[in-house]
C-alpha positions in Angstrom: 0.0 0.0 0.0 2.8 2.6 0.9 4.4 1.5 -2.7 1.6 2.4 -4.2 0.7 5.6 -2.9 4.5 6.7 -3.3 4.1 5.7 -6.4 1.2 7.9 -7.0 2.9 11.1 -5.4 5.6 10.6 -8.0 3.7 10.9 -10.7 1.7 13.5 -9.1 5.0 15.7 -9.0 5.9 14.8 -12.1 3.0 16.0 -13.7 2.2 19.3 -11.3 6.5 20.0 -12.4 5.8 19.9 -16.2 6.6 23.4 -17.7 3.9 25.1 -19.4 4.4 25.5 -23.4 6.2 28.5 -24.1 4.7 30.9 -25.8 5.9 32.2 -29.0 4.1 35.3 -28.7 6.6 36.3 -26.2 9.5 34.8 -28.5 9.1 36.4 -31.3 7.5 39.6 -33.2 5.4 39.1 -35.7 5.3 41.6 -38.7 3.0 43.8 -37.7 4.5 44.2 -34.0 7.9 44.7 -35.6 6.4 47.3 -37.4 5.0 49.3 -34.6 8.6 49.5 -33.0 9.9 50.9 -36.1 7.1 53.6 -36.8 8.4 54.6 -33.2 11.6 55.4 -34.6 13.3 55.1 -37.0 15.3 52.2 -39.6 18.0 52.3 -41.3 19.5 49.7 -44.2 22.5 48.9 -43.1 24.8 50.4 -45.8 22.7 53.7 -44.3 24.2 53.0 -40.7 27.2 52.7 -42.1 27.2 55.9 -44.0 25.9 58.0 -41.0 27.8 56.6 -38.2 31.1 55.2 -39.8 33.3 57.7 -40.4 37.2 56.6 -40.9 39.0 57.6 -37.9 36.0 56.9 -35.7 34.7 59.4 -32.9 35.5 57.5 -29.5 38.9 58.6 -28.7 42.1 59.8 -30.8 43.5 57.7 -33.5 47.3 57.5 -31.7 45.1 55.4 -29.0 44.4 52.5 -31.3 46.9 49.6 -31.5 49.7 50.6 -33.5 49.2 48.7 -36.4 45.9 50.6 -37.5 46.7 53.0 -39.9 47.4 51.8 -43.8 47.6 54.9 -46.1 44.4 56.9 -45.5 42.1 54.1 -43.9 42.3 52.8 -40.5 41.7 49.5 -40.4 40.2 49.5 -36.6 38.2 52.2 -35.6 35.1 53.0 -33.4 32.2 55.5 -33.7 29.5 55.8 -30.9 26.0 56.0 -32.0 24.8 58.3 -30.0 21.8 57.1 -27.5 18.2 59.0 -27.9 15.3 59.5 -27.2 14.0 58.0 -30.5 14.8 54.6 -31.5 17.1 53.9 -34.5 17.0 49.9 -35.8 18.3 48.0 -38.1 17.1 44.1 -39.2 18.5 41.3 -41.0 18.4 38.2 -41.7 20.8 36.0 -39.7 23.6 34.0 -42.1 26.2 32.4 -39.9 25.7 29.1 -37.4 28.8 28.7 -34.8 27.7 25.1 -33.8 30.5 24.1 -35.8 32.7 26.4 -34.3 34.3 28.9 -37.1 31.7 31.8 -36.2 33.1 32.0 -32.2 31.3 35.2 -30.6 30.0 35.9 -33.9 26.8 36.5 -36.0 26.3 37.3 -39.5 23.1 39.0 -41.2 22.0 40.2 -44.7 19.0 42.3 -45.9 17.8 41.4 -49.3 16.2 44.0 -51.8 14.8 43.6 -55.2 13.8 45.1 -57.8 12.7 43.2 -60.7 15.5 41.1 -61.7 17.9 43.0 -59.6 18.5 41.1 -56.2 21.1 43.1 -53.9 22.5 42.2 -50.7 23.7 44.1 -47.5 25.6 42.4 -45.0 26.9 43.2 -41.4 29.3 41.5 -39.0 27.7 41.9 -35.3 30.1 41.0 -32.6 28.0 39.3 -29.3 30.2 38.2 -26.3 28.6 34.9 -26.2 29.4 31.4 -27.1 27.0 29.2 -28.6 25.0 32.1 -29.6 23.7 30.2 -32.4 21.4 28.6 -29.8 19.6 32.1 -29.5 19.6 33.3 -32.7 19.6 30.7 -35.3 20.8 30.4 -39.3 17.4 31.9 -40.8 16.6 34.0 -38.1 15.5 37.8 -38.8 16.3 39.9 -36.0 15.4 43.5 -35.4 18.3 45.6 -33.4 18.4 49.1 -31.6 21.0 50.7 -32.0 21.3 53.9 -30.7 23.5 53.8 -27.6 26.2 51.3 -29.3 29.1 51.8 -31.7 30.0 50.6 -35.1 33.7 50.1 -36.0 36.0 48.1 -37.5 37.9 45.3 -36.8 40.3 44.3 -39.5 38.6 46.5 -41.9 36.1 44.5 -41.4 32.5 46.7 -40.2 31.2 45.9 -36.9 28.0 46.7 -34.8 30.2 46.9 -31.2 31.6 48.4 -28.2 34.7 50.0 -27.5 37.0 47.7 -26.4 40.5 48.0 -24.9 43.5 45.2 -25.4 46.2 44.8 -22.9 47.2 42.2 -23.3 51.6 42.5 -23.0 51.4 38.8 -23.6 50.1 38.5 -27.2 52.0 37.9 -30.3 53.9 41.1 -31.4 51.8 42.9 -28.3 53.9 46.3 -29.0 51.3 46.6 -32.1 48.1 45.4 -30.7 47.6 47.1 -27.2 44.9 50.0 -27.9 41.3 50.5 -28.8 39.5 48.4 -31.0 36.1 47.4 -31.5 35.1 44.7 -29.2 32.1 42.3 -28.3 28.8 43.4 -27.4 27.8 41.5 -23.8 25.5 39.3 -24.2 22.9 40.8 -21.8 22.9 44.5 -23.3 22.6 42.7 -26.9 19.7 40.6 -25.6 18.3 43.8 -24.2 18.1 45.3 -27.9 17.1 42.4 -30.1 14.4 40.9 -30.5 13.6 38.0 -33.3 10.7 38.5 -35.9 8.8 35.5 -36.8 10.6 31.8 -37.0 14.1 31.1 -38.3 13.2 30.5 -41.9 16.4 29.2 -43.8 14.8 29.4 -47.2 15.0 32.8 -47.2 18.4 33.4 -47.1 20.1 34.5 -50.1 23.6 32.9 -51.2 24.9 35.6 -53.9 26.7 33.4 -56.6 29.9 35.1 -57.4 32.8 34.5 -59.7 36.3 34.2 -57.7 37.6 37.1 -59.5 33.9 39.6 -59.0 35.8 40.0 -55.5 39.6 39.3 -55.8 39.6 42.3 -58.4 38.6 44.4 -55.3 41.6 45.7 -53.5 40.8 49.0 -52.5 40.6 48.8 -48.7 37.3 50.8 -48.3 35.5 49.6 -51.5 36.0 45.8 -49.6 34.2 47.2 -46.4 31.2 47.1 -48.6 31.8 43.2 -49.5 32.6 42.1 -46.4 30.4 39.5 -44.5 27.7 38.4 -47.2 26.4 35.1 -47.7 28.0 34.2 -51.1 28.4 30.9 -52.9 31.1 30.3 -55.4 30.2 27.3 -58.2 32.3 25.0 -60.1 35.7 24.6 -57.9 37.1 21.8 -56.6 40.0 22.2 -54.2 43.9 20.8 -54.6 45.4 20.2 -50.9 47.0 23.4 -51.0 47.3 26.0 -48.9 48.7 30.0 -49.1 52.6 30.5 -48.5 53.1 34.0 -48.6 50.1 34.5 -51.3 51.5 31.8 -53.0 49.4 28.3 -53.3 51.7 25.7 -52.1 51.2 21.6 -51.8 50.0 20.5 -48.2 52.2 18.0 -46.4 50.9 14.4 -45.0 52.0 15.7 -41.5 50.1 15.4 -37.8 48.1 18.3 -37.7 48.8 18.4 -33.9 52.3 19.8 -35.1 52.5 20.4 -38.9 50.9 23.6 -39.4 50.9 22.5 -43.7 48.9 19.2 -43.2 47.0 18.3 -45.4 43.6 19.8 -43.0 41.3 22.7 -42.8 42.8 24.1 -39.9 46.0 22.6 -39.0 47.5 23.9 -35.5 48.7 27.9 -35.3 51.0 27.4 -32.3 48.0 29.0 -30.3 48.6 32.4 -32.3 45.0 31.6 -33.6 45.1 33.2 -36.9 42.5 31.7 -39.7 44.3 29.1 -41.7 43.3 29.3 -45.5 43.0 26.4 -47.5 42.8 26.7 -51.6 40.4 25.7 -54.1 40.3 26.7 -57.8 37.5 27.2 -60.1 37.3 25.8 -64.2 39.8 29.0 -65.3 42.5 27.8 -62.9 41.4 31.2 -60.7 42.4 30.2 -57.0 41.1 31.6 -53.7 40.3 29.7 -50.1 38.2 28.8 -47.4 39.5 30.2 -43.6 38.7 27.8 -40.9 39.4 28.4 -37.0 42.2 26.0 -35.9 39.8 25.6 -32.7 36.5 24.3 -35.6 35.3 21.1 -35.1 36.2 20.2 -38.2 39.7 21.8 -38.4 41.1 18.4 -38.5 39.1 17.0 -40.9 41.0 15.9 -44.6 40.7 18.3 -47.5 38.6 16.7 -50.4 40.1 15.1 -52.8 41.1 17.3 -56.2 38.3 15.2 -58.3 35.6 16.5 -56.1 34.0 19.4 -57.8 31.0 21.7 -57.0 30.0 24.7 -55.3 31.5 26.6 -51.5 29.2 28.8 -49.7 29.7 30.7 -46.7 30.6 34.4 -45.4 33.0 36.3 -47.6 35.7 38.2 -45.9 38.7 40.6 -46.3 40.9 40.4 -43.6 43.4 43.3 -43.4 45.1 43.5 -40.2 49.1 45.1 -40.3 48.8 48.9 -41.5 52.6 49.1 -40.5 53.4 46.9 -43.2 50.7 48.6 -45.8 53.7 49.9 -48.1 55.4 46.9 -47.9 52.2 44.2 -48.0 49.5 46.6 -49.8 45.7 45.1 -50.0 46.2 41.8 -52.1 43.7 39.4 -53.6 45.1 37.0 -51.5 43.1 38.9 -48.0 40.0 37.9 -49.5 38.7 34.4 -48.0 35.5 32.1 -48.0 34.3 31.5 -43.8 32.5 28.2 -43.8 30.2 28.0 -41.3 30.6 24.1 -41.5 31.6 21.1 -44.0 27.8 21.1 -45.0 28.8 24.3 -47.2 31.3 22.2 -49.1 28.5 21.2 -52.0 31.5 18.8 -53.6 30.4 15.5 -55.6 32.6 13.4 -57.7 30.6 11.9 -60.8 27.3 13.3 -62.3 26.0 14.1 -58.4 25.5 17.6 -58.1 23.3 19.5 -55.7 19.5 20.3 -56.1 18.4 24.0 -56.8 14.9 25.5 -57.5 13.9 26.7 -60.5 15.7 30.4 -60.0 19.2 28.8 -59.3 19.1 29.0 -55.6 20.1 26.1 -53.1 17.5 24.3 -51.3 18.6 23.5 -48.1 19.1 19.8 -47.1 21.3 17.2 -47.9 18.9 16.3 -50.5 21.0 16.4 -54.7 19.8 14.8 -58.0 21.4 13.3 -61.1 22.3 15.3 -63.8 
């Protein structure tokens, strides 16, 4: 009898502990409630935030208190410009592009507005940088988000554009620290970016638009501020196949059959950096013998995973980047074509087949998402 009554109770709390359902009302925006914020305020695209906020040597404190390695002819290559707070809201939204489950977006999301106009599709892209790991959890591939902006900064890390905060690096102990202690634009916390987002409607991964590119539309771009527009759109590059190379120097050079552990040539997306951490780039050519590469974290899940072999041809999507960090060595190393890399936000973005496999697209030429592909 005691069995069975304890039994009972169990269940009993078992039941009266269930959560209730969440409600996605209180998740996410719908359409028109997104809309109400912004009649409240005001948007901007984000090529418009960018224009009115960005300015080159940024407003937050002197240029001389950036690292030292900032300055490359005209353009600084980190900067940071407040927006100002106010009274009046100013957004920006977008559709998120990256995933970091994989681990080569660390602290890191990606989003693109989309406009068109007929036949004209265009793209706008932004790198937002959110200290928080495994922020893909929050805010997922698909996922549009709407953002306030007023009362943060925009900059540039890298050259590359930024929705930030001021950040300050002091650390004596880095690589060639003499050059990198100073301002920069750093990471958002979490709790102040969570404050001022808010997601609108459910991820939706169909609605993301990969921009197909040739490898020389962006390698023929090597004027520093011409790139900042380029920088962080969803792109996919078709009909490449890569050759186990990687860059030495600019130059594509044969990978070695070495442990990755050590070897920092193996024959591997992400070989080991020493702990210096930079990107490793690994190259891929297209039908013209045109070459550029995919940049993976040495710390990606997949960093250790075997380049495909050279018979493997097809399409590489991901973010597209230009990566300029060393304005002390800007007469020496100017902008080359070489800066310019594909970020894979996992293997999955590797569309490669060997044979008469390829990948299935609709009938406008875009990837359907999926593992799903058809014979030719």
């Amino acid at each position: 009898m005691k069995k069975i009554l304890y039994i009972a109770l169990v269940a009993l709390c078992v039941v009266a502990c269930t959560p209730p359902d969440v409600d996605q009302t209180k998740l996410f925006l719908t359409e028109d409630q997104a809309q109400a914020l912004i009649d409240q305020g005001e948007e901007l695209t984000i090529e418009d935030l960018k224009a009115r906020y960005m300015s080159e040597e940024g407003n937050y404190c002197l240029p001389e208190l950036y690292r030292k390695r900032s300055k490359a002819g005209d353009c600084y290559l980190f900067s940071i410009d407040t927006i100002p707070a106010s009274k009046t809201p100013v957004y920006i939204r977008g559709r998120v592009t990256t995933d970091d489950y994989a681990g080569n977006f660390y602290k890191t999301l990606c989003i693109q507005q989309v406009f068109v106009n007929g036949n004209d599709t265009t793209q706008q892209a932004l790198r937002l940088s959110v200290d928080a790991g495994s922020i893909g959890g929050l805010y997922q591939l698909g996922q549009e988000i709407l953002i306030r902006v007023d009362g943060l900064a925009i900059g540039r890390y890298a050259n590359q554009p930024q929705l930030c905060l001021p950040s300050y690096n002091n650390n004596i102990y880095a690589n060639k620290a003499e050059e990198k202690v100073g301002w920069a634009s750093g990471r958002i916390p979490i709790a102040i970016f969570k404050s001022r987002t808010q997601c609108i409607g459910m991820p939706d991964q169909s609605k993301l638009y990969y921009e197909t590119l040739q490898i020389t539309d962006y390698k023929s771009i090597l004027d520093l501020k011409d790139a900042r527009s380029w920088d962080a759109k969803l792109v996919r590059i078709k009909n490449v196949h890569f050759t186990g190379q990687y860059y030495n120097n600019g130059t594509p050079a044969k990978c070695t059959t070495g442990d990755p552990e050590t070897d920092q040539n193996a024959n591997v997306f992400a070989p080991t950096t020493n702990n210096l951490n930079f990107p490793q780039a690994r190259v891929f050519y297209d039908e013209n013998n045109n070459h550029s590469a995919v940049s993976t974290s040495e710390y990606a899940k997949y960093a250790h995973f075997y380049l495909p072999a050279e018979n493997y041809w097809g399409d590489v999507v991901g973010i597209l980047g230009f990566y300029y960090d060393n304005g002390l060595k800007f007469s020496q190393y100017p902008p080359a074509a070489d800066d310019w890399a594909i970020s894979i936000r996992s293997v999955d973005d590797l569309r490669l087949y060997d044979g008469d496999e390829h990948w299935l697209y609709d009938e406008n030429g875009d990837y359907k998402p999926g593992y799903e592909y058809s014979k030719k």
